[in-house]
PADRENKOL-730249 format. One record per residue: residue number from 1; z, y, x of N, C-alpha, C in turn. Coordinates in pm, 1 decimal. Layout:
// residues N
PT   num        n.Z        n.Y        n.X       ca.Z       ca.Y       ca.X        c.Z        c.Y        c.X
PT   NUM          Z          Y          X          Z          Y          X          Z          Y          X
...
***
This chain:
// residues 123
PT   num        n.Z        n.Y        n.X       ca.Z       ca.Y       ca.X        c.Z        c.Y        c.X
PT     1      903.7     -133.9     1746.7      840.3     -242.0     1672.1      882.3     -233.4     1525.5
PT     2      754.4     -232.4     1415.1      836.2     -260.5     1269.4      741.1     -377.9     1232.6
PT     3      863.2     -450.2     1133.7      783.7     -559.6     1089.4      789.2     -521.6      892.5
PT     4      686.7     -584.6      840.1      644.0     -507.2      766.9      648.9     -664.1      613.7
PT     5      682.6     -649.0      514.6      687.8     -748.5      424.7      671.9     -705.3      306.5
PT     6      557.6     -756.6      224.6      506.1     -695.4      106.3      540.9     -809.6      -16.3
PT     7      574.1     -723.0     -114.9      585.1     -805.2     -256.3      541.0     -731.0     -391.5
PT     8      537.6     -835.2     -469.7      508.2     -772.8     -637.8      387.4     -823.5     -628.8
PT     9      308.4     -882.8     -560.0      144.8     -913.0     -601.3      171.5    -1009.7     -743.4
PT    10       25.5    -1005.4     -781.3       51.9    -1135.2     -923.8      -68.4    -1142.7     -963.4
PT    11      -73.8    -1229.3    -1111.6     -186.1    -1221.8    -1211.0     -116.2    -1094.7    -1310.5
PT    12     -230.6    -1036.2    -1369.7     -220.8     -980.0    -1467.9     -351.1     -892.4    -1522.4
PT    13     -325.8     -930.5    -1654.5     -458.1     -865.1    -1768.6     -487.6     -672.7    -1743.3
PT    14     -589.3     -690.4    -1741.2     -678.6     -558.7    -1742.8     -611.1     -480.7    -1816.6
PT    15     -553.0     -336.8    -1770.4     -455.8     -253.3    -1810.7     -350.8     -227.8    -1811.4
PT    16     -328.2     -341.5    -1770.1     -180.3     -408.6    -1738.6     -115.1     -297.1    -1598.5
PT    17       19.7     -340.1    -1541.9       79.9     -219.2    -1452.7      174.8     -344.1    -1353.6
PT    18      148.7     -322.3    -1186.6      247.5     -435.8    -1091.0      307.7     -262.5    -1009.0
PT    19      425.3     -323.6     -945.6      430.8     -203.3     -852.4      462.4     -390.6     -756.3
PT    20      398.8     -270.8     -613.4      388.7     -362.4     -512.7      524.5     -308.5     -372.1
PT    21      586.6     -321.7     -323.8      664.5     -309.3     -239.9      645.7     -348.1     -119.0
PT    22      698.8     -294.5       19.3      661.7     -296.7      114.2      843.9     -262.6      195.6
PT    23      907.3     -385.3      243.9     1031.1     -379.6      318.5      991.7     -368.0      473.0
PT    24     1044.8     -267.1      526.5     1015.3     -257.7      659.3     1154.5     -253.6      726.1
PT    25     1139.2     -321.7      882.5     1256.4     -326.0      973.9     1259.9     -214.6     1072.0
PT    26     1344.8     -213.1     1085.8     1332.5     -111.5     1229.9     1402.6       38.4     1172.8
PT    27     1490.0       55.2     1261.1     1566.4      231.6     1285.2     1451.9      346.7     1247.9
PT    28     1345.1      312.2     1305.4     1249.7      436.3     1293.4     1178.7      459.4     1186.0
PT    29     1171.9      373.3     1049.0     1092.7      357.2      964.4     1074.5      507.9      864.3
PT    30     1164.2      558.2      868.3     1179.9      718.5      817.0     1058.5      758.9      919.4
PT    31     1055.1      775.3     1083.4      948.5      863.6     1111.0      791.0      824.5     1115.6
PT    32      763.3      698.6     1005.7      622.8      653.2     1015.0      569.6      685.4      866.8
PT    33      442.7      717.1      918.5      344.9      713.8      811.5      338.5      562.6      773.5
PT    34      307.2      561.6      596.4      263.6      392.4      532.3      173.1      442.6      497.6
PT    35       86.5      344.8      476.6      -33.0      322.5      408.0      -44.2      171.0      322.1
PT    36     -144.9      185.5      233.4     -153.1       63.2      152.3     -346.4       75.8      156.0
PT    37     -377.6      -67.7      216.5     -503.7     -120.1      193.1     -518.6     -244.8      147.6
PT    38     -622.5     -251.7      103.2     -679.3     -370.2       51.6     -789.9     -423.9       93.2
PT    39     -827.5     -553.2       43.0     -939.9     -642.8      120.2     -971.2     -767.1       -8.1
PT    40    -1076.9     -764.9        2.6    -1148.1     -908.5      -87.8    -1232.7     -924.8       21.2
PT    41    -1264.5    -1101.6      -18.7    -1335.5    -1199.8      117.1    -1450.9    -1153.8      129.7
PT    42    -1484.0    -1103.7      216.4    -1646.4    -1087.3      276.3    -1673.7     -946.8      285.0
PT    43    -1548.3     -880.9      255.2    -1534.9     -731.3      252.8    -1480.3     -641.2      345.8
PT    44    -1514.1     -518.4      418.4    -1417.9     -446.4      500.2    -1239.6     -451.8      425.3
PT    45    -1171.3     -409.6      521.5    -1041.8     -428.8      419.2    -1089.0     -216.7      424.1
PT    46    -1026.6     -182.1      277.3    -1042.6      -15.4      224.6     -878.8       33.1      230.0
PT    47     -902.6      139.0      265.9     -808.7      283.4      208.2     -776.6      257.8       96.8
PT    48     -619.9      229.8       59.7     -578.0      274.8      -97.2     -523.0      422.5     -121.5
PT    49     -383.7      433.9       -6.6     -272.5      546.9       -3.2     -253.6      542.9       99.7
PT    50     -179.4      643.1      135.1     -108.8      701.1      209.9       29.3      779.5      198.0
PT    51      114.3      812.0      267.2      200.2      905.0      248.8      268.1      913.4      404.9
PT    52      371.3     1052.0      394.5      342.9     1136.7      557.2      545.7     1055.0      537.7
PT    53      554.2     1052.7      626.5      685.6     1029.2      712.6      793.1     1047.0      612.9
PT    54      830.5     1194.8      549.4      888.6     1229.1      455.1      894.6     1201.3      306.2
PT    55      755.1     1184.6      273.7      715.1     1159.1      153.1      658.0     1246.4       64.0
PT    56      636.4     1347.8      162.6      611.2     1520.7       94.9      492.1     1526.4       48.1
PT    57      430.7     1424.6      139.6      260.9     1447.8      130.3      182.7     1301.3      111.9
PT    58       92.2     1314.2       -2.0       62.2     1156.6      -22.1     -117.1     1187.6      -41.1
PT    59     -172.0     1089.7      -23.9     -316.1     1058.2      -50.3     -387.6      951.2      -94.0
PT    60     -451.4      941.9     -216.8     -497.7      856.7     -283.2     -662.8      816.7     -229.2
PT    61     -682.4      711.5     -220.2     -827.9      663.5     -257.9     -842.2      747.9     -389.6
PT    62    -1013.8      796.2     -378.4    -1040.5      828.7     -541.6    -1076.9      691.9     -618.7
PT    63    -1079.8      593.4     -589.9    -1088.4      501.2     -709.6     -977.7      448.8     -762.4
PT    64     -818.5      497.6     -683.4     -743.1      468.3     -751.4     -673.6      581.6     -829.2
PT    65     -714.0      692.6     -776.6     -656.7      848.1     -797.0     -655.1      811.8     -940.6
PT    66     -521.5      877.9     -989.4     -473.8      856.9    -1125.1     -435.6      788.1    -1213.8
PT    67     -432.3      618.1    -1110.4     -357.0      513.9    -1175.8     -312.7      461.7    -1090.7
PT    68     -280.1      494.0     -974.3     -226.0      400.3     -877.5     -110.9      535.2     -782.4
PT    69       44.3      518.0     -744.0       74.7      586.9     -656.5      148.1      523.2     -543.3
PT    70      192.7      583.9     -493.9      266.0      574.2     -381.4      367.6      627.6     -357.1
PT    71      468.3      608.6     -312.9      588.7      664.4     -308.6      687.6      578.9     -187.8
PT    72      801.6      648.5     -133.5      896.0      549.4      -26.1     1061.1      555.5      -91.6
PT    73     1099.0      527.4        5.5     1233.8      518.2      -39.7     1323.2      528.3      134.4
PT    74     1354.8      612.1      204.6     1355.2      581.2      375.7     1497.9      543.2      312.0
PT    75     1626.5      535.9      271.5     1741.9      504.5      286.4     1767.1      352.5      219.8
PT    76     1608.0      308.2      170.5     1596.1      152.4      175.1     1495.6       77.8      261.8
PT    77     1430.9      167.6      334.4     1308.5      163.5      397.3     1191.5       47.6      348.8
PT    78     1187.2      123.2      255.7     1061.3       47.1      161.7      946.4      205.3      146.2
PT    79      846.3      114.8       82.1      742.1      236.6       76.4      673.4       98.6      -63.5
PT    80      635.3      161.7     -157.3      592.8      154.6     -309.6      476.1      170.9     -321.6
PT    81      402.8       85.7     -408.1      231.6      148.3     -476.7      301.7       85.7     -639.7
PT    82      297.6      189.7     -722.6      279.4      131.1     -860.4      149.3      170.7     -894.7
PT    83       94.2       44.8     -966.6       -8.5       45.8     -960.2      -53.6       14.0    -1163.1
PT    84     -114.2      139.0    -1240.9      -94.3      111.9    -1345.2     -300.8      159.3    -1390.6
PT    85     -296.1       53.7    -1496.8     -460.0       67.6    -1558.2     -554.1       -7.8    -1493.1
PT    86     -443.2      -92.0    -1470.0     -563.0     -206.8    -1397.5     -666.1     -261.7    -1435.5
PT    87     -746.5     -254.5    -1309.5     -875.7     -333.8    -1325.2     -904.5     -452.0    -1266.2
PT    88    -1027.6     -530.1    -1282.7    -1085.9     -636.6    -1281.7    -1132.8     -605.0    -1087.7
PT    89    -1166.0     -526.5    -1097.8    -1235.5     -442.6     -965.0    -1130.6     -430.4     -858.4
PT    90     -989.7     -364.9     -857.0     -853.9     -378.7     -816.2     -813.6     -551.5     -777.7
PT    91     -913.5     -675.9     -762.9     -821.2     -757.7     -761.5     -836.6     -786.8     -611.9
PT    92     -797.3     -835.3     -536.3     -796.0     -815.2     -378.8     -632.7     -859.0     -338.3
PT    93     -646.6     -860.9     -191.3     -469.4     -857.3     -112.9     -506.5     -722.2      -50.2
PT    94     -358.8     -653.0     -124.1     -259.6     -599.3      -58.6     -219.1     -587.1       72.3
PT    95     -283.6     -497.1      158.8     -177.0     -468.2      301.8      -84.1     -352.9      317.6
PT    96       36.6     -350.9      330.6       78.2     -204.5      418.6       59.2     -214.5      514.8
PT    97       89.9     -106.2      611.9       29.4      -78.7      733.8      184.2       72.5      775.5
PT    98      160.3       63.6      899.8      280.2      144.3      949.0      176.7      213.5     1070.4
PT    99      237.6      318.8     1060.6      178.9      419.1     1224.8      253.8      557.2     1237.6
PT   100      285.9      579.1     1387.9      356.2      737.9     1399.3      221.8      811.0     1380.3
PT   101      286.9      880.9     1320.0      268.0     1038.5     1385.8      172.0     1061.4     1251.9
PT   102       48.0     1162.4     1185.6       17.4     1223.4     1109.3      -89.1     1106.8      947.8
PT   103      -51.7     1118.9      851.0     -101.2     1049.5      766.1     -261.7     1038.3      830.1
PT   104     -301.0      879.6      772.2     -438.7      813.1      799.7     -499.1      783.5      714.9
PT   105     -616.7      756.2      706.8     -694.7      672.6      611.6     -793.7      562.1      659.2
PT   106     -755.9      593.3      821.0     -841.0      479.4      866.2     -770.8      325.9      873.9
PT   107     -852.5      245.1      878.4     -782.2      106.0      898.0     -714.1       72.6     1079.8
PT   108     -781.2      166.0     1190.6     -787.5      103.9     1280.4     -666.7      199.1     1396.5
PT   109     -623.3      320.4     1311.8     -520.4      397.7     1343.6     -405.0      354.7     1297.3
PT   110     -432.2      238.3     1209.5     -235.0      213.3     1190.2     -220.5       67.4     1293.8
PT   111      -62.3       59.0     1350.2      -36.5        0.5     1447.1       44.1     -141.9     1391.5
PT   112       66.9      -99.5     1283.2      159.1     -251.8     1216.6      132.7     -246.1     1090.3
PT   113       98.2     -441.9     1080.5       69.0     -471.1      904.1      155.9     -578.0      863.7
PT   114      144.1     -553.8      757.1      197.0     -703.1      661.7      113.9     -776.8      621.1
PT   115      179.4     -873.8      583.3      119.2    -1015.2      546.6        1.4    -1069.7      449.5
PT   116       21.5     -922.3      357.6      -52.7     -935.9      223.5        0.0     -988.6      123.8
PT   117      -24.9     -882.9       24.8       27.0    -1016.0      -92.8     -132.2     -954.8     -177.2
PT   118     -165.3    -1127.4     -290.0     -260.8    -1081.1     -374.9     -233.7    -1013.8     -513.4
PT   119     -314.2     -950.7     -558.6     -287.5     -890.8     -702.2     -413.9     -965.6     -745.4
PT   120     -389.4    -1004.4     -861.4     -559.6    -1064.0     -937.3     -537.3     -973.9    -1090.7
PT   121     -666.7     -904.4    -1150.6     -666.1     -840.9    -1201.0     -764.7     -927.5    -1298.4
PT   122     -756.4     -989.4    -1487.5     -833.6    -1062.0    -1518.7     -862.8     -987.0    -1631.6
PT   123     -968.8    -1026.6    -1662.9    -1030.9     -884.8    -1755.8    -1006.5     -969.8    -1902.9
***
C-alpha cells in the first residue's frame, strides 16, 4: 500500500515557475513508477510525466515538454514536477499517481493517487 500527498499548488502569473511535490509512504516507494496528471472540471484527467523506478528514465506530455520536469528523490521518497513558463492553459489539479512495474501514461494503469493539489495559472 502507498499513500500518496501532494504540495506546492498555488496562484501564480503567466510565466511564473511552482515546483509541486509528491510525499509518499511505504518501504517500496524506490520500486514504483510516479506519474503526475492533471484534470480541470468537465475534463478527462491527462498525462503530464512520468518517471521509471530509478529515475533514469522520464517522459513528458508534449505540451509540457520543455517547461515542466520531473524528477524523485527515493532516500526522501518524494517524486517532483517543477513546473516553469507557465500558462493560463496549465491551470487545473494536480495528481500523482504510483504503480509497479514499467513507466505509464495511462490514467487507468496506475494503482495509487493523491489528493490533488490546484495550480491556477492567471494570465
Amino acid at each position: 500500500q502507498v499513500q500518496l500527498v501532494e504540495s506546492g499548488g498555488g496562484l501564480v502569473q503567466a510565466g511564473g515557475s511552482l515546483r509541486l511535490s509528491c510525499a509518499a509512504s511505504g518501504r517500496t516507494f524506490s520500486t514504483y513508477t510516479m506519474g503526475w496528471f492533471r484534470q480541470v472540471p468537465g475534463k478527462e484527467r491527462e498525462f503530464v510525466a512520468t518517471i521509471n523506478w530509478s529515475g533514469s528514465r522520464t517522459n513528458h506530455a508534449d505540451s509540457v515538454k520543455g517547461r515542466f520536469t520531473i524528477s524523485r528523490d527515493n532516500a526522501k521518497n518524494t517524486v517532483y514536477l517543477q513546473m516553469n513558463a507557465l500558462k493560463p492553459e496549465d491551470t487545473a489539479v494536480y495528481y500523482c499517481a504510483a504503480r509497479p512495474g514499467v513507466s505509464s501514461m495511462y490514467v487507468y494503469e496506475y494503482n495509487y493517487w493523491g489528493q490533488g493539489t490546484q495550480v491556477t495559472v492567471s494570465s
